[in-house]
C-alpha positions in Angstrom: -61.7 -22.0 -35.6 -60.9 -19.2 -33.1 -60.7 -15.6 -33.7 -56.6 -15.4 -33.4 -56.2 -18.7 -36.2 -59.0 -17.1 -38.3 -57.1 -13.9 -38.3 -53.5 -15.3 -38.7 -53.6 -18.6 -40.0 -51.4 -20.5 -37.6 -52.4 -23.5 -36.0 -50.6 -23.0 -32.3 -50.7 -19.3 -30.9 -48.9 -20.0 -27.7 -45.9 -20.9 -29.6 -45.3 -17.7 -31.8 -42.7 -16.5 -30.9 -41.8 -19.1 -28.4 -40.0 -21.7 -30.4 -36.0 -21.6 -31.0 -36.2 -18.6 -33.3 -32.0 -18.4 -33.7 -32.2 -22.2 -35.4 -35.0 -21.5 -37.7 -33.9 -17.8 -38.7 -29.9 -18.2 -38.2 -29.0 -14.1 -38.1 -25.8 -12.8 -39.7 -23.8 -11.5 -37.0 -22.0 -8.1 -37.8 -18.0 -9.1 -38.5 -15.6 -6.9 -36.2 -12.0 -5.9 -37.1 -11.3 -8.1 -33.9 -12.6 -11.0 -36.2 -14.9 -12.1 -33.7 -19.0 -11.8 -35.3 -21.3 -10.2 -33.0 -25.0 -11.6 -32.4 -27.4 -10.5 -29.6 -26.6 -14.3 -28.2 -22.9 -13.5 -28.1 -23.2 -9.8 -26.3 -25.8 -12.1 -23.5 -22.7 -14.2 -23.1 -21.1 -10.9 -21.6 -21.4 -10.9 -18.0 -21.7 -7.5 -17.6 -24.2 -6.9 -20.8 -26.1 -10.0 -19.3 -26.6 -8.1 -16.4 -27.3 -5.1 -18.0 -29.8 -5.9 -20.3 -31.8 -8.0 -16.8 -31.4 -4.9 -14.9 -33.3 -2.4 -17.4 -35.9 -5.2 -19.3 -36.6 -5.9 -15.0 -37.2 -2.7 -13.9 -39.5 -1.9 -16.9 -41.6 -4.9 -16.6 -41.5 -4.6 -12.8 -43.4 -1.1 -12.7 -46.3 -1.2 -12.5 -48.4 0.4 -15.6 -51.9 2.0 -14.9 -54.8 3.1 -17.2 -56.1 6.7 -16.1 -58.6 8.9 -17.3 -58.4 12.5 -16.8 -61.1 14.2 -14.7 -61.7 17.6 -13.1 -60.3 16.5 -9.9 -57.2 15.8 -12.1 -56.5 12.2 -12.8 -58.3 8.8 -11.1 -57.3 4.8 -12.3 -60.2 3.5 -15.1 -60.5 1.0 -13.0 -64.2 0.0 -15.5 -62.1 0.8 -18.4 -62.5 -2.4 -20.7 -58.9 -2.0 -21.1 -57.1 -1.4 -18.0 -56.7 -5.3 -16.5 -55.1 -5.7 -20.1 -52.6 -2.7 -19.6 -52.2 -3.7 -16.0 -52.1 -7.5 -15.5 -52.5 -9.7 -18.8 -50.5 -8.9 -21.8 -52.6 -12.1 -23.6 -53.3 -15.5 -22.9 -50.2 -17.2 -22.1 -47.9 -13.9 -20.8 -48.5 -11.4 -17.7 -48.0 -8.0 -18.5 -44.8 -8.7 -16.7 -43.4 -11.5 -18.8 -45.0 -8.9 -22.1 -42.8 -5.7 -21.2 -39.7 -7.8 -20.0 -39.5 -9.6 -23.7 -40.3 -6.4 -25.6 -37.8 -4.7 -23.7 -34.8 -7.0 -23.9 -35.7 -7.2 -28.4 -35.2 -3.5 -28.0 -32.2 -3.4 -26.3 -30.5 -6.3 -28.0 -32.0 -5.9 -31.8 -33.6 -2.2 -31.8 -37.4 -3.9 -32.5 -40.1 -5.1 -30.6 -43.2 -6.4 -32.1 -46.4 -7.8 -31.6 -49.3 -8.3 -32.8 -52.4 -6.4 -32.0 -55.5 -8.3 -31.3 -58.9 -6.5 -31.5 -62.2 -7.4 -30.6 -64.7 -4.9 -31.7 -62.2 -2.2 -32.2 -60.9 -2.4 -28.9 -57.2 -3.7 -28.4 -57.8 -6.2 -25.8 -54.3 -8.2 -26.6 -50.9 -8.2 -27.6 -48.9 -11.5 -29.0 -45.3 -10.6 -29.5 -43.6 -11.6 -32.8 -39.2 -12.3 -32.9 -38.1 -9.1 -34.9 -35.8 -11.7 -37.0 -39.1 -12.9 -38.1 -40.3 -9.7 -39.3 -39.5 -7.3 -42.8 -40.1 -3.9 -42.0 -40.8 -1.9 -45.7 -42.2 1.4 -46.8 -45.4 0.7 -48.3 -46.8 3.1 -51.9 -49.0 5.4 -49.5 -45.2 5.4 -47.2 -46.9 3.6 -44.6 -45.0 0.8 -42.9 -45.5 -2.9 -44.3 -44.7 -6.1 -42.0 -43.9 -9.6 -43.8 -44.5 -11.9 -41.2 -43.0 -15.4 -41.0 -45.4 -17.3 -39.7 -45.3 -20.6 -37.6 -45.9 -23.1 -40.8 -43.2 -21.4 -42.8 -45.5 -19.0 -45.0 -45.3 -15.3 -44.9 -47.8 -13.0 -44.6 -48.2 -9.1 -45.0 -49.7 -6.9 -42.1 -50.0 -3.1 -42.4 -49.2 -0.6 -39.0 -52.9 -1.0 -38.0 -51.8 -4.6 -37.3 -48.8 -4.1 -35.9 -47.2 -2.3 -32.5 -43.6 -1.7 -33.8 -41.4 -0.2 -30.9 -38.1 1.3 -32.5 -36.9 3.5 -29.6 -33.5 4.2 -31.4 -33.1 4.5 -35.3 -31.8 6.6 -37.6 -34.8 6.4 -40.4 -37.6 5.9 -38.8 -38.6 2.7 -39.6 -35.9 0.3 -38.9 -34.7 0.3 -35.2 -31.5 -0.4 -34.3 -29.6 -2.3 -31.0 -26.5 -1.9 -28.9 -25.6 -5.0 -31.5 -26.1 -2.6 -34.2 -25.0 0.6 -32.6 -21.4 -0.8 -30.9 -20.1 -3.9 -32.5 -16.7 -3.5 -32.0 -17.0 -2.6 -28.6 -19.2 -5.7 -27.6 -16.1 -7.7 -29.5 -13.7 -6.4 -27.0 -15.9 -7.6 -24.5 -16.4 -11.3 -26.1 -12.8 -11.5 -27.0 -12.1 -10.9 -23.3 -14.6 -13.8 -22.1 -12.5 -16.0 -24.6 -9.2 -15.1 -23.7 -9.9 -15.7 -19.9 -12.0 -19.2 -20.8 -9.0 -20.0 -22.8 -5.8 -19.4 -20.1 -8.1 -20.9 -17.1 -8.9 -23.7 -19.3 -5.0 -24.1 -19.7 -5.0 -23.4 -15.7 -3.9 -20.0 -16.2 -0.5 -21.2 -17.4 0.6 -20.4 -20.8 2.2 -23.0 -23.4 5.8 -24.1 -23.6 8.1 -25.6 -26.2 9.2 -29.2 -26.7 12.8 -29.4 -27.9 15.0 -32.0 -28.6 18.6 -32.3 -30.6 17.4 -34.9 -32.7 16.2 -34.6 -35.9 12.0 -35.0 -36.4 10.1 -35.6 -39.6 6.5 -33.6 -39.6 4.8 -36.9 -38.8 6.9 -37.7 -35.7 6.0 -33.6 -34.5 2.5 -33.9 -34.7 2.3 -37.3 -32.8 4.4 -35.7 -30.0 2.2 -32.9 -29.7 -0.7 -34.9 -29.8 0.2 -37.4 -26.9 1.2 -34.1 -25.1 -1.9 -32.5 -25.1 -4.2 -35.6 -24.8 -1.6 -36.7 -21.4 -1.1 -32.9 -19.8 -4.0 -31.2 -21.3 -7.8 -30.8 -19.9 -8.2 -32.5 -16.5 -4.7 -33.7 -16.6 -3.3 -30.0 -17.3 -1.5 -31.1 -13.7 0.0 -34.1 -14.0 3.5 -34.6 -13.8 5.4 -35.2 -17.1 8.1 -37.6 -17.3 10.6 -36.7 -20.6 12.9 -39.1 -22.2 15.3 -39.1 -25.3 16.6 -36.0 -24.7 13.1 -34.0 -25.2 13.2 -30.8 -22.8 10.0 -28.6 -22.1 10.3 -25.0 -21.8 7.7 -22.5 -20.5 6.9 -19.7 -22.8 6.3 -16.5 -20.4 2.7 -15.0 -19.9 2.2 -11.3 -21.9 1.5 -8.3 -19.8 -2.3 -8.6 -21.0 -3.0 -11.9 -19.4 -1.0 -11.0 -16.3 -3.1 -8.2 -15.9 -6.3 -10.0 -17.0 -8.4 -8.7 -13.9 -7.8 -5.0 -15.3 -9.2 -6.1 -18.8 -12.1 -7.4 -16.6 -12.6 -4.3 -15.1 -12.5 -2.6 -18.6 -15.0 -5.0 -19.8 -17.5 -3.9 -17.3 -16.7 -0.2 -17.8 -17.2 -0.9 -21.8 -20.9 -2.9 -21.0 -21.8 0.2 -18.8 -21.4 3.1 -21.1 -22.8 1.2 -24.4 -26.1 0.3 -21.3 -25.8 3.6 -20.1 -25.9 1.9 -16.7 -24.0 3.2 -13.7 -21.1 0.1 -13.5 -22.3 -0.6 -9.5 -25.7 -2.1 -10.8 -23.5 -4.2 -12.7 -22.3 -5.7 -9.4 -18.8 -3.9 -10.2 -16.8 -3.5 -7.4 -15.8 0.6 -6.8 -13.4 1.6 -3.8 -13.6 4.8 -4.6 -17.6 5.2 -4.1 -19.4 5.8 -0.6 -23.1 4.8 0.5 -23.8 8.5 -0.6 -22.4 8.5 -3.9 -23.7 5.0 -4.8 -27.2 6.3 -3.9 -26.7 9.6 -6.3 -25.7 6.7 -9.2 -28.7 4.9 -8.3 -31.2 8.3 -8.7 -28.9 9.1 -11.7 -30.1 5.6 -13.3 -33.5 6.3 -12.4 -33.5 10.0 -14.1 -31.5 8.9 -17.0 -31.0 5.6 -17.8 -34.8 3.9 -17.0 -37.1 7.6 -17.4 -36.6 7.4 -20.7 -37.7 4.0 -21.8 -40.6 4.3 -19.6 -41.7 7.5 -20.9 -41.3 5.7 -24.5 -43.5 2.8 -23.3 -45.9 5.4 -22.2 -46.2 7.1 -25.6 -46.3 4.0 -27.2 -49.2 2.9 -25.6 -50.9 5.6 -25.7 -50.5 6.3 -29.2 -51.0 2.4 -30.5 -53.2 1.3 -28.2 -55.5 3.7 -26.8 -55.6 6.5 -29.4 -59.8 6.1 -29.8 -59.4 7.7 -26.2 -56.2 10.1 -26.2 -57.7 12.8 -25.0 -59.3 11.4 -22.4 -57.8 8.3 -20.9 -54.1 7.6 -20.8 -51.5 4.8 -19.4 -48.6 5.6 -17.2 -46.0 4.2 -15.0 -45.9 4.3 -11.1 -42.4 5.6 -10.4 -42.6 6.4 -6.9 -41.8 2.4 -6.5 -38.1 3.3 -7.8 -38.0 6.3 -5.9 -38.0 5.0 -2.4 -35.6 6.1 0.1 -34.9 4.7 3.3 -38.0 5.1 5.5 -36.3 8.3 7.7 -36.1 10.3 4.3 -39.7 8.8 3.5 -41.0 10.2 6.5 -39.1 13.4 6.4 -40.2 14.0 2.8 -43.6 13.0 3.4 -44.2 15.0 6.3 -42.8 18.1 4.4 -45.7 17.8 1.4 -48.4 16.8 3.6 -47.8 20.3 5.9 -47.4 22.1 2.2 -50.4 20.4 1.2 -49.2 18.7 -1.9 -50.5 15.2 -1.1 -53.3 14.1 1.5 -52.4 11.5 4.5 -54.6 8.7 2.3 -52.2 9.2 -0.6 -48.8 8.3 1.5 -50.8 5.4 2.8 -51.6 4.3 -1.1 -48.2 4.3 -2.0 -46.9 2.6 1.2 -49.3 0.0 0.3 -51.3 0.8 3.2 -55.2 0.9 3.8 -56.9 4.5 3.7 -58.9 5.5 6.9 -61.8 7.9 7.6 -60.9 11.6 6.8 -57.3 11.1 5.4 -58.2 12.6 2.1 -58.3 15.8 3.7 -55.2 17.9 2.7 -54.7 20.0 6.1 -51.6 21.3 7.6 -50.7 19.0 10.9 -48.6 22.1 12.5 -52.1 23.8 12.5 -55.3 22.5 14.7 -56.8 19.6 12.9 -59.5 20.1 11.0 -59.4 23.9 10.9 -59.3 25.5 7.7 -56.8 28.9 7.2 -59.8 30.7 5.6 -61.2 30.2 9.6 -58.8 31.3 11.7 
């Protein structure tokens, strides 16, 4: 029996986690004055929140994540650190640390948790399996440490303590339980759903509203619900067009369309304002369309995202790792996110910017070429001034 089965008891680990969690653990959505229940399935069938939640659990997992160890030159990449291809590349067996950080990113979002279990091999965290948060009971154990009951694959639970655990609960309000944009704005996210429904609903009626079937004579309650039956069924769905032919003296009249559904594109627009502020998104990376934004303003948004929508979950991921994974070596090796991949401008600013720290001596011509994923070359780690003779130190001259 392998080490994973021995230590958990389940019979298939490439399925925790994987199966259709939502069937087996049905969640009680949160009821909304609107009347419509919100579940992290029905915000993803927003649009806009869809496109949201992509956007940020992307751009986390996209970074790239790198294992350092501090030195007296400053810092270097543990590249023979035991654990940096695990931090780096492979999250476990079956996910990339792409595929890892995307998942644990969108639970947070969406339900405020993100677990997983952590796998040890002499000590050393050399793997991470993450677990559904519906399948997990968070509790304050005697000693007020955390305490996990698991659900496990075959139905039985099982109790983990923290040691076990990596519990990521970016936003919550005691500490232990984390809490969602579900959680946090559930009427809000109702607006947005009741929207999607009320413009599913009048282009499934071909964007025309309902009418009224009169007639002078006199019907019994039978006769009405047969004649709105064969109504529908001949001039509803695919044959919302056909043309109706009306005898014995039955006259249709078109009720008119409210304000609301006339104006149905500015409820849309609403919508996406709504999905932006409870993301904290700038509404142009939700593909909204602005008239009243230039290239220059749109790339302030886009550095405005970076600084305060995305910074802060990667510096949580960054704490979180280092804190639950390689706490034997805190003071000495740490993981942390390459930005400058979100911080390119177009190559003229590169250059220009470049140029400007390489003549104040700030970076070395090798370390542009690193992060323009280019090859170093012979004597490129030298930081000299290029407005000054090559090679020429100031103490010289």
């Amino acid at each position: 029996m392998s080490f994973f089965k021995k230590l958990f008891g389940i019979q298939n680990k490439q399925t925790l986690g994987q199966t259709n969690v939502d069937e087996l653990f049905p969640r009680a959505g949160i009821e909304t004055i609107a009347g419509i229940e919100v579940t992290p399935r029905a915000a993803m069938g927003v649009p806009a929140i869809n496109r949201g939640v992509h956007l940020l659990s992307d751009m986390v997992a996209t970074l790239p994540l790198a294992l350092y160890e501090r030195t007296q030159k400053g810092k270097e990449k543990a590249k023979g650190h035991r654990q940096y291809k695990f931090v780096r590349n492979r999250a476990n067996t079956f996910q990339t640390a792409y595929e890892f950080r995307y998942l644990m990113q969108r639970h947070m979002i969406l339900r405020g948790n993100a677990y997983a279990f952590k796998i040890k091999v002499n000590g050393v965290l050399l793997r991470l399996v993450p677990i559904h948060p519906d399948r997990v009971t968070v509790t304050l154990g005697k000693s007020l440490d955390p305490k996990y009951m698991v659900t496990m694959e075959d139905g039985n639970q099982k109790e983990f303590s923290a040691r076990d655990i990596l519990h990521m609960r970016p936003h919550t309000e005691d500490g232990i339980h984390g809490m969602g944009i579900v959680d946090e704005a559930p009427e809000s996210i109702a607006m947005c759903i009741a929207a999607e429904r009320h413009g599913a609903m009048m282009f499934g009626n071909g964007a025309r509203p309902g009418g009224i079937l009169s007639t002078d004579q006199k019907l019994n309650h039978d006769q009405i619900n047969l004649i709105a039956k064969t109504w529908k069924g001949a001039f509803g769905g695919e044959n919302k067009y056909g043309t109706a032919v009306l005898d014995g003296g039955m006259k249709w009249e078109g009720t008119g369309m409210d304000n609301e559904a006339a104006q149905y594109i500015e409820v849309r627009s609403f919508q996406v304002a709504e999905a932006a502020r409870i993301l904290g998104i700038p509404s142009v990376l939700l593909f909204h369309s602005d008239t009243t934004s230039t290239f220059a303003s749109t790339r302030e948004l886009v550095q405005a995202f970076l600084k305060f929508s995305l910074d802060p979950w990667l510096t949580y991921w960054e704490n979180a790792y280092n804190q639950e994974i390689l706490s034997q070596h805190q003071d000495r090796f740490f993981v942390e996110f390459i930005r400058q991949g979100i911080e390119r401008m177009d190559l003229a600013s590169r250059v220009s910017a470049y140029g400007q720290m390489i003549q104040n001596r700030i970076i070395n011509p090798n370390e542009v070429r690193e992060r323009e994923n280019l090859n170093p070359y012979e004597g490129g780690d030298e930081f000299l001034n290029p407005n000054i003779t090559p090679g020429v130190n100031d103490n010289e001259k």
